[in-house]
N, C-alpha and C positions, 0 to 999 in steps of 0.2 A: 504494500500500500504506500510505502515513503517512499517510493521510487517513484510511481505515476503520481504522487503528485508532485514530488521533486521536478518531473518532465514536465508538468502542467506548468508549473512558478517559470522555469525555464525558457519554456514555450511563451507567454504572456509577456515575459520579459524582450522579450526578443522581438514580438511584434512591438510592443513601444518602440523599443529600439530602432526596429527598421520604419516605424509611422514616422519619426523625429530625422529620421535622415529622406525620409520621401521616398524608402524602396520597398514595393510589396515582396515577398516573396513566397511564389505562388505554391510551390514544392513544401511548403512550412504550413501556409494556410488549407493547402489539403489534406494533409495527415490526417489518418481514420483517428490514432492517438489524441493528440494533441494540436491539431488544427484551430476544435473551438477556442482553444485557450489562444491561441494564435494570433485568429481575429481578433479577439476582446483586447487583447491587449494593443494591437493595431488600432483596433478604431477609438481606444481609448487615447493612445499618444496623437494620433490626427484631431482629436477634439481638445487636448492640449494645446493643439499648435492654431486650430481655430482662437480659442479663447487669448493666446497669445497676442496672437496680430489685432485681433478685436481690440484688446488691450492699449497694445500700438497704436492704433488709429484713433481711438478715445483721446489717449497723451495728445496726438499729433493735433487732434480737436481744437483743445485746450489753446494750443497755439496759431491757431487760427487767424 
């Protein structure tokens, strides 16, 4: 049981990681394993980098 989920934290990590760099990869987000963890974690660092620029652009408002 610590091993899958060990792969799952891994997995998830990983999709942040590649959400935050702007590369899917498609071989990771298929895994029968570890796939969903995959995405979740993808779409969670892409919704980081939305709320970032939001951010950005709010500041940039300000100075309008």
């Amino acid at each position: 049981m610590g091993v899958v989920m060990e792969e799952a934290l891994l997995a998830y990590a990983a999709g942040r990681i590649d959400a935050l760099e702007g590369n899917r990869d498609e071989a990771k987000a298929a895994d029968p394993v570890t796939g969903v963890d995959y995405r979740r974690g993808f779409l969670d660092g892409r919704l980081d980098v939305f709320r970032m620029l939001a951010g950005v652009r709010d500041l940039l408002r300000e100075y309008d």
